[in-house]
Each structure stands twice: as structure tokens, then as C-alpha cells.
C-alpha positions, 0 to 999 in steps of 0.5 A: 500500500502507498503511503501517498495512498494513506495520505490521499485517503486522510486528506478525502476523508477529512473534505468529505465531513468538512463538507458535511459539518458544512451542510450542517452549519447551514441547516442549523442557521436556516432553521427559522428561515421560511420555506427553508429545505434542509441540506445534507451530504452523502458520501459514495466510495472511490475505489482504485485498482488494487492486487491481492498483495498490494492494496492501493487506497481509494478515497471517499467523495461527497454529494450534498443534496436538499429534501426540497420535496419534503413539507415543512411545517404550517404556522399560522400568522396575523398578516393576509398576504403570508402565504403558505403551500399545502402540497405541491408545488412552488411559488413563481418569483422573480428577481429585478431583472426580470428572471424567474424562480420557484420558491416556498418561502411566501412571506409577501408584504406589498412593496412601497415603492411598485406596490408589487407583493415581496417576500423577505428576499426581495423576490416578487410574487408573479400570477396571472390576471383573471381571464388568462390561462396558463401555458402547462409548460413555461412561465409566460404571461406571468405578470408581478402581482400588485394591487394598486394596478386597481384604483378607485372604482365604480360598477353599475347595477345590473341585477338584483333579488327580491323575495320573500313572504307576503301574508295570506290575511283574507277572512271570509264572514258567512252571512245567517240565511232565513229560509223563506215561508211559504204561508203566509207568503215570507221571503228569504233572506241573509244578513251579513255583518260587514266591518274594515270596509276597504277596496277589493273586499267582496260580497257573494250570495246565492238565490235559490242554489243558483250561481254565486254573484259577486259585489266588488268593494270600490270606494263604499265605505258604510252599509249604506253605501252598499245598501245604494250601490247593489240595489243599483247594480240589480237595477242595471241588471249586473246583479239579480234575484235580491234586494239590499236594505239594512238592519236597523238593529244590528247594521248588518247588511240584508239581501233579500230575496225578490221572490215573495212566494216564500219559496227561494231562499238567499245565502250570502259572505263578506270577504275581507281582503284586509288591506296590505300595501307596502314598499320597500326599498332596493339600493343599486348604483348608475354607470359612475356609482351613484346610489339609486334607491328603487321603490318597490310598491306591493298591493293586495289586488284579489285572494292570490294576486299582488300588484307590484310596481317600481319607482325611482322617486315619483318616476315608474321604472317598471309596472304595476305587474300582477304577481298572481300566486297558487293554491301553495302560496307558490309564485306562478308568475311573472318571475323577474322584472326587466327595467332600465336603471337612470343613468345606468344599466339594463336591470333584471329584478329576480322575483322567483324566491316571492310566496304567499303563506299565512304568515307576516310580511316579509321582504329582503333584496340585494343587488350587485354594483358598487360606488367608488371605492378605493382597494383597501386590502387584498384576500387569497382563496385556497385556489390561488385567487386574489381578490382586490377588497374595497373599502366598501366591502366589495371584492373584485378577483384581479389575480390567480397564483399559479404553482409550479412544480418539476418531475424531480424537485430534490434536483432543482439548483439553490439560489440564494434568497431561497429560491431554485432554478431548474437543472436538466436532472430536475426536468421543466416546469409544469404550471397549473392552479392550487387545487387542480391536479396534483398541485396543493392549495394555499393558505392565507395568513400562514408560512411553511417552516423549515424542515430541518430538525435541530436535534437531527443537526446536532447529531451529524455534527457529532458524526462528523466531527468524530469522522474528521478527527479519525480521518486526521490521525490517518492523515497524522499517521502517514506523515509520521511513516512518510518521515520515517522512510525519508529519513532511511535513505539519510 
């Protein structure tokens, strides 16, 4: 064996845990770094030719290799621009001049300076703009996310809901019949106890069985209003076979039967339509954002039907429509309003969610527009989107993040910042969404760790510490020989 050979053997040895004790040291300061992937060193065996009486010594040569593929842990943060990846996947960043990396490290705040999204390494979050879709394959059309692309904005209504209950509240009074008598001669007759007069409230009756006839309530107000006008109606032959009169014991009201022989008798009901008419109120904006405030007007018009008309101040935008509802109290029909709003859009007031059930008035409606408003904040959604907040509340989706990936993401290439690049063993890109395909999701609010394990780090140091010291007293011992041989030959 060579002493050279025992020489070259030490000097490996101690090189190879000097590189370990080096990935180490890395691990070990990175340990709080966001996104960090721990490094490690694995060694592989260099074996030179050798014979069976004269062994000569190899070397040991070193690879340090990074867990990029391996999860850290999910803390949770108080800022909504932190951002964490659960699965697979990378951010796209970019550097100042323009070239893009893969990242995890999703610690974002917005820059003060371009308004773009950096992290603590001063990369910036790339993402598309809505309507945009990415190539499977490359990084084009990514453009710097930044919210102050979106200025003070306005939004024009353009539809709109309206639905809820409105009361069944009809009360039908069956007037008390007198059947008639024949001898003496007594006509029948039905005295109906009428109250709440109002418009739309009806009186039915029957002579003798024969078809219902009805008196529709307009502008009456007392019995004897009644009294006039269906005595009047029977006179001009709209209503036919009685006589009204009024009982002055009770008020109520008496038909009377025209049949004097006794033999026809009257039955009779006041219904009550009990009154309701109600408007309520529905905000939308015009082109530039002013409010407009619509007058939604409601009338009872029958047993199962509404009028409904919309106002803007003393204007009719649309109406009066007849809302006609089922026996279930279900809406038949018409099921939206279509109307211009002033100065603004075509609005479409949807009306399918309206019933009538025997319950209490009750309406509620919204609609979509906004006034101007300046973005206050942004919000991320777990498949990348990134919504514009306003300080109205509204939120506009501006930006989807995509997440890339590679065939071999342990064999990316670390730059510094925390970030990688491609090599030819980790293969190209591959761009998609978060929770599409293979590809994870992102939190708000929250940063993925490092991976590294203090208490793993500790004890490779001690390997490596042990090793290289065992290496240097090989690398000792063959100089100690080396000066021995040499001082032979003095």
C-alpha cells in the first residue's frame, strides 16, 4: 500500500465531513428561515485498482443534496398576504431583472415603492390576471402581482333579488240565511255583518242554489253605501234575484230575496281582503356609482294576486305587474322584472324566491354594483385567487397564483434568497392552479417552516466531527511513516 495512498485517503476523508459539518452549519442557521429545505451530504466510495498483495487506497467523495420535496411545517400568522403551500408545488418569483424562480418561502408584504407583493428576499410574487390561462409548460404571461394596478372604482347595477313572504290575511264572514215561508207568503233572506270596509273586499250570495254573484268593494265605505250601490247594480241588471236594505238593529247588511212566494231562499259572505300595501326599498348604483334607491310598491289586488310596481322617486321604472300566486302560496308568475336603471344599466329584478303563506310580511333584496371605492386590502382563496377588497366591502378577483412544480424537485439548483432554478436532472416546469391536479392549495395568513430538525443537526455534527478527527490521525499517521522512510535513505 502507498503511503501517498494513506495520505490521499486522510486528506478525502477529512473534505468529505468538512463538507458535511458544512451542510450542517447551514441547516442549523436556516432553521427559522421560511420555506427553508434542509441540506445534507452523502458520501459514495472511490475505489482504485488494487492486487491481492498490494492494496492501493481509494478515497471517499461527497454529494450534498436538499429534501426540497419534503413539507415543512404550517404556522399560522396575523398578516393576509403570508402565504403558505399545502402540497405541491412552488411559488413563481422573480428577481429585478426580470428572471424567474420557484420558491416556498411566501412571506409577501406589498412593496412601497411598485406596490408589487415581496417576500423577505426581495423576490416578487408573479400570477396571472383573471381571464388568462396558463401555458402547462413555461412561465409566460406571468405578470408581478400588485394591487394598486386597481384604483378607485365604480360598477353599475345590473341585477338584483327580491323575495320573500307576503301574508295570506283574507277572512271570509258567512252571512245567517232565513229560509223563506211559504204561508203566509215570507221571503228569504241573509244578513251579513260587514266591518274594515276597504277596496277589493267582496260580497257573494246565492238565490235559490243558483250561481254565486259577486259585489266588488270600490270606494263604499258604510252599509249604506252598499245598501245604494247593489240595489243599483240589480237595477242595471249586473246583479239579480235580491234586494239590499239594512238592519236597523244590528247594521248588518240584508239581501233579500225578490221572490215573495216564500219559496227561494238567499245565502250570502263578506270577504275581507284586509288591506296590505307596502314598499320597500332596493339600493343599486348608475354607470359612475351613484346610489339609486328603487321603490318597490306591493298591493293586495284579489285572494292570490299582488300588484307590484317600481319607482325611482315619483318616476315608474317598471309596472304595476300582477304577481298572481297558487293554491301553495307558490309564485306562478311573472318571475323577474326587466327595467332600465337612470343613468345606468339594463336591470333584471329576480322575483322567483316571492310566496304567499299565512304568515307576516316579509321582504329582503340585494343587488350587485358598487360606488367608488378605493382597494383597501387584498384576500387569497385556497385556489390561488386574489381578490382586490374595497373599502366598501366589495371584492373584485384581479389575480390567480399559479404553482409550479418539476418531475424531480430534490434536483432543482439553490439560489440564494431561497429560491431554485431548474437543472436538466430536475426536468421543466409544469404550471397549473392550487387545487387542480396534483398541485396543493394555499393558505392565507400562514408560512411553511423549515424542515430541518435541530436535534437531527446536532447529531451529524457529532458524526462528523468524530469522522474528521479519525480521518486526521490517518492523515497524522502517514506523515509520521512518510518521515520515517525519508529519513532511511539519510
Amino acid at each position: 500500500m502507498s503511503l501517498y495512498g494513506v495520505l490521499r485517503s486522510g486528506v478525502s476523508g477529512m473534505n468529505a465531513q468538512s463538507n458535511k459539518l458544512g451542510t450542517v452549519a447551514e441547516n442549523i442557521q436556516n432553521s427559522s428561515t421560511t420555506g427553508y429545505k434542509r441540506a445534507s451530504t452523502e458520501f459514495s466510495s472511490l475505489i482504485l485498482p488494487s492486487s491481492e498483495g498490494n492494496y492501493n487506497s481509494g478515497s471517499v467523495t461527497s454529494r450534498v443534496r436538499y429534501t426540497i420535496g419534503d413539507q415543512g411545517p404550517i404556522a399560522y400568522t396575523t398578516s393576509a398576504t403570508d402565504l403558505a403551500i399545502s402540497g405541491n408545488g412552488f411559488f413563481v418569483v422573480s428577481d429585478p431583472g426580470g428572471a424567474n424562480y420557484l420558491t416556498r418561502a411566501g412571506n409577501f408584504v406589498p412593496d412601497g415603492r411598485t406596490g408589487n407583493l415581496v417576500n423577505a428576499a426581495g423576490f416578487t410574487l408573479m400570477g396571472y390576471k383573471i381571464g388568462v390561462d396558463p401555458s402547462l409548460n413555461s412561465l409566460d404571461d406571468v405578470v408581478p402581482v400588485n394591487m394598486g394596478d386597481f384604483g378607485m372604482q365604480a360598477a353599475g347595477s345590473t341585477a338584483g333579488t327580491f323575495k320573500g313572504n307576503l301574508p295570506y290575511a283574507t277572512k271570509e264572514v258567512v252571512g245567517t240565511a232565513h229560509p223563506g215561508t211559504l204561508a203566509p207568503p215570507v221571503p228569504g233572506y241573509v244578513d251579513i255583518k260587514i266591518s274594515n270596509l276597504s277596496p277589493r273586499d267582496t260580497i257573494q250570495f246565492s238565490v235559490g242554489g243558483g250561481p254565486t254573484q259577486t259585489f266588488n268593494v270600490t270606494t263604499e265605505a258604510t252599509v249604506d253605501d252598499l245598501v245604494t250601490k247593489i240595489n243599483a247594480a240589480v237595477t242595471a241588471g249586473t246583479l239579480s234575484g235580491v234586494q239590499a236594505s239594512k238592519d236597523p238593529a244590528t247594521g248588518n247588511l240584508v239581501l233579500t230575496s225578490d221572490d215573495l212566494t216564500g219559496a227561494t231562499n238567499v245565502t250570502g259572505s263578506f270577504t275581507d281582503m284586509t288591506p296590505a300595501k307596502k314598499i320597500s326599498s332596493l339600493q343599486v348604483f348608475d354607470n359612475v356609482g351613484n346610489p339609486v334607491k328603487l321603490d318597490i310598491q306591493l298591493e293586495r289586488t284579489g285572494e292570490k294576486t299582488w300588484e307590484i310596481a317600481v319607482y325611482n322617486g315619483s318616476t315608474l321604472l317598471d309596472g304595476p305587474n300582477t304577481m298572481t300566486f297558487d293554491d301553495l302560496g307558490q309564485l306562478i308568475g311573472p318571475k323577474s322584472l326587466s327595467f332600465d336603471i337612470p343613468k345606468g344599466q339594463p336591470f333584471t329584478l329576480d322575483m322567483s324566491g316571492m310566496t304567499q303563506l299565512a304568515g307576516d310580511y316579509s321582504v329582503t333584496g340585494q343587488a350587485n354594483g358598487n360606488g367608488p371605492s378605493a382597494v383597501k386590502s387584498a384576500e387569497f382563496a385556497s385556489d390561488g385567487t386574489v381578490y382586490a377588497v374595497y373599502e366598501d366591502g366589495s371584492r373584485v378577483a384581479a389575480y390567480r397564483i399559479p404553482l409550479a412544480t418539476v418531475p424531480s424537485p430534490d434536483n432543482l439548483s439553490p439560489r440564494a434568497g431561497n429560491v431554485y432554478e431548474t437543472t436538466a436532472s430536475s426536468g421543466g416546469y409544469q404550471v397549473g392552479f392550487p387545487e387542480t391536479g396534483a398541485f396543493g392549495s394555499v393558505t392565507s395568513g400562514a408560512l411553511e417552516g423549515s424542515n430541518v430538525d435541530i436535534g437531527t443537526e446536532l447529531t451529524a455534527m457529532i458524526e462528523a466531527q468524530t469522522s474528521y478527527t479519525a480521518n486526521s490521525k490517518v492523515f497524522q499517521t502517514g506523515s509520521e511513516l512518510l518521515d520515517v522512510l525519508m529519513n532511511l535513505k539519510r
